[in-house]
C-alpha positions in Angstrom: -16.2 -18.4 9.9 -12.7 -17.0 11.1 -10.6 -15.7 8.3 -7.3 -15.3 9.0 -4.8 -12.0 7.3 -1.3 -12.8 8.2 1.7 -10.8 6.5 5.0 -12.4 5.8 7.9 -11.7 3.8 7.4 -10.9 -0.3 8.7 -13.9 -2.3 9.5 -14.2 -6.3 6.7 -16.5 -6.6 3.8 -13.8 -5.2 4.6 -11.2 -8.3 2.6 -12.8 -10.4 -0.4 -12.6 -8.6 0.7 -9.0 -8.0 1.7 -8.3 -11.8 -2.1 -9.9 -12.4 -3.4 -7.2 -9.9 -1.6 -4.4 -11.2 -3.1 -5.0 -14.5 -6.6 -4.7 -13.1 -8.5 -1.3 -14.9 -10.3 0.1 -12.2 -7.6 -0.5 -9.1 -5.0 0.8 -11.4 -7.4 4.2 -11.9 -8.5 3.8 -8.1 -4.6 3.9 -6.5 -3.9 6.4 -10.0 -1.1 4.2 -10.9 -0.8 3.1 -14.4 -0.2 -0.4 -15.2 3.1 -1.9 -16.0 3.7 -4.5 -18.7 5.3 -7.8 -17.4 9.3 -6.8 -18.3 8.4 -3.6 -16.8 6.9 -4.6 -13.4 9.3 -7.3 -12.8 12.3 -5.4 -13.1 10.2 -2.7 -11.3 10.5 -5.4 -8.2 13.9 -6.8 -8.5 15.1 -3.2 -7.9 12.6 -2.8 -4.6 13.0 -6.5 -3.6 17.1 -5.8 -3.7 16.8 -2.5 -1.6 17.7 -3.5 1.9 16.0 -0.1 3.2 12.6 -1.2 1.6 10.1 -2.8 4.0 8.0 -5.4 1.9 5.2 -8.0 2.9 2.6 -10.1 1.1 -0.7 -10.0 2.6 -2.3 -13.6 3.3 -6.5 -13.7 3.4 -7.2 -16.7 4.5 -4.0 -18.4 2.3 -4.1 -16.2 -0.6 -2.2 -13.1 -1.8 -4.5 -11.0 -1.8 -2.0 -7.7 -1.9 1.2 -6.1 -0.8 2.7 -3.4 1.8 5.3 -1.1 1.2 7.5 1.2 2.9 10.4 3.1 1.7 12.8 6.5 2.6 11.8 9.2 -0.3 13.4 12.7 0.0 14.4 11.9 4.0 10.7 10.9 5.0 9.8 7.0 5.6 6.8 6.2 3.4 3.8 3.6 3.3 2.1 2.1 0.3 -0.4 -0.8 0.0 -2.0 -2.7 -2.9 -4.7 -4.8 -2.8 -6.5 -7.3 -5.1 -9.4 -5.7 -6.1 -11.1 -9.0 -5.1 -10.4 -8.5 -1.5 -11.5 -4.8 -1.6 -14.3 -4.0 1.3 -14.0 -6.8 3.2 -11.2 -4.7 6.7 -8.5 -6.2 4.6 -6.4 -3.2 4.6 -7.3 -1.8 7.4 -6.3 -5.0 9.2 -2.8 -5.5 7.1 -2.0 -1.8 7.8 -2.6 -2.0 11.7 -0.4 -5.3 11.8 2.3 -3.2 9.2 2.6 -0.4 11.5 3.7 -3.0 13.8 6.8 -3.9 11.8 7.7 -0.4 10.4 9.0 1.4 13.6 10.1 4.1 12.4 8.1 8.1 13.1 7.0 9.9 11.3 5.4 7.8 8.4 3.9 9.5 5.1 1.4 8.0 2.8 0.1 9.6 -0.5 -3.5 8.9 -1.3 -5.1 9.6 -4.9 -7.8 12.3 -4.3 -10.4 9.9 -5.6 -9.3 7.2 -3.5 -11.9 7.6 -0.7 -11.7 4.3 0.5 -8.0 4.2 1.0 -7.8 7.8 2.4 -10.1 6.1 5.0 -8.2 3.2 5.5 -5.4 4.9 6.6 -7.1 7.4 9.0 -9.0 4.3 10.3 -5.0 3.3 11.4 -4.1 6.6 12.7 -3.1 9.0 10.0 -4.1 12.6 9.5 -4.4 14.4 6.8 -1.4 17.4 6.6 -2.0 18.7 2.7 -2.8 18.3 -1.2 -0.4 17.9 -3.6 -0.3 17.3 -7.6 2.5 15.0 -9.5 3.0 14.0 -12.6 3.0 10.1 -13.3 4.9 8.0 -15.6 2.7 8.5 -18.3 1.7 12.3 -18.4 -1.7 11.7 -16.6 -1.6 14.9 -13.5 -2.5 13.2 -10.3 -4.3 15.4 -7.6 -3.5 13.1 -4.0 -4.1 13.7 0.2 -0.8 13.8 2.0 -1.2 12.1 5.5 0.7 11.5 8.2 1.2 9.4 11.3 3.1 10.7 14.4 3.2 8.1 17.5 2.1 4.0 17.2 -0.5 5.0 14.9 -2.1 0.9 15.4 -2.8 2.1 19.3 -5.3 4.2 17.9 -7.1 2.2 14.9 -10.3 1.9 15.1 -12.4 -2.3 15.3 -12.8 -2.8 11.9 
C-alpha cells in the first residue's frame, strides 16, 4: 500500500479538524500546550493565518488532515512548530512532513522548542537534521512551568534526514 503525505496551504475549513486535535488530552500534555476553547483557538488562527511572515501548511496522510506546520520570526530567530493528530502519531508522519517543510522554509538558521517529555518529537526533529544547542524553562498561558530542548538547524537540514 503506498500512502501518500503531501503539504499544501492551511485553509478555514482544516481548523476544525485542528481545533478537534488540539483538544486531544494526552497530545495537548505531549507538545505541553494547553488546550484552547473554540473562540479562543479560532481567533488564535485568524491572527497567524493573517501574518504574511508566518509559514503555514496542512499535512495530507493519504487525503486527511492529519496535522499542521508552522514557522514564524520570534525575537529575530525563524522558528518551526508542528502538530499532529494523535491518530497519525508513529507511523514517519512527521518526520516525512518536516523533511518536505524544510523544503519550503528557506531561511537559516531555524529554531524549534521541544517539551522535555516530548521524546518522540525531540527525535523527529534530529531525524531531519537538528541539534540540540540548550534547555530552557517558560511559563505557559496557564501557569503550568514547562521544562523544553532548544534545537537548531544550520545548512538544508532535509539533505541529512535519515529513511524513515
Amino acid at each position: 500500500m503506498n500512502v501518500e503525505i503531501l503539504l499544501r496551504n492551511v485553509t478555514e475549513s482544516d481548523l476544525p479538524v485542528f481545533f478537534e486535535q488540539q483538544l486531544d488530552p494526552e497530545a495537548a500534555a505531549m507538545a505541553a500546550f494547553p488546550s484552547r476553547d473554540r473562540e479562543s483557538f479560532m481567533m488564535h488562527w485568524a491572527k497567524i493565518m493573517a501574518d504574511k511572515t508566518v509559514i503555514l501548511k496542512t499535512i495530507l496522510f493519504d487525503g486527511q488532515v492529519a496535522g499542521s506546520m508552522v514557522s514564524w520570526e520570534m525575537l529575530g530567530e525563524r522558528e518551526v512548530g508542528y502538530w499532529l493528530g494523535k491518530e497519525f502519531w508513529g507511523r514517519g508522519i512527521a518526520s516525512e512532513s518536516l523533511r518536505q517543510f524544510l523544503g519550503v522554509v528557506k531561511p537559516r538558521p531555524l529554531f524549534a522548542h521541544v517539551a522535555r517529555h516530548n521524546v518522540a518529537s525531540k527525535r523527529v526533529l534530529e531525524k531531519c537534521g537538528f541539534t540540540m544547542i540548550g534547555e530552557d524553562k517558560f511559563t505557559d498561558r496557564i501557569g503550568n512551568e514547562v521544562e523544553e530542548f532548544i534545537l537548531k538547524l544550520n545548512g538544508h537540514g532535509s539533505d541529512k534526514a535519515e529513511t524513515v
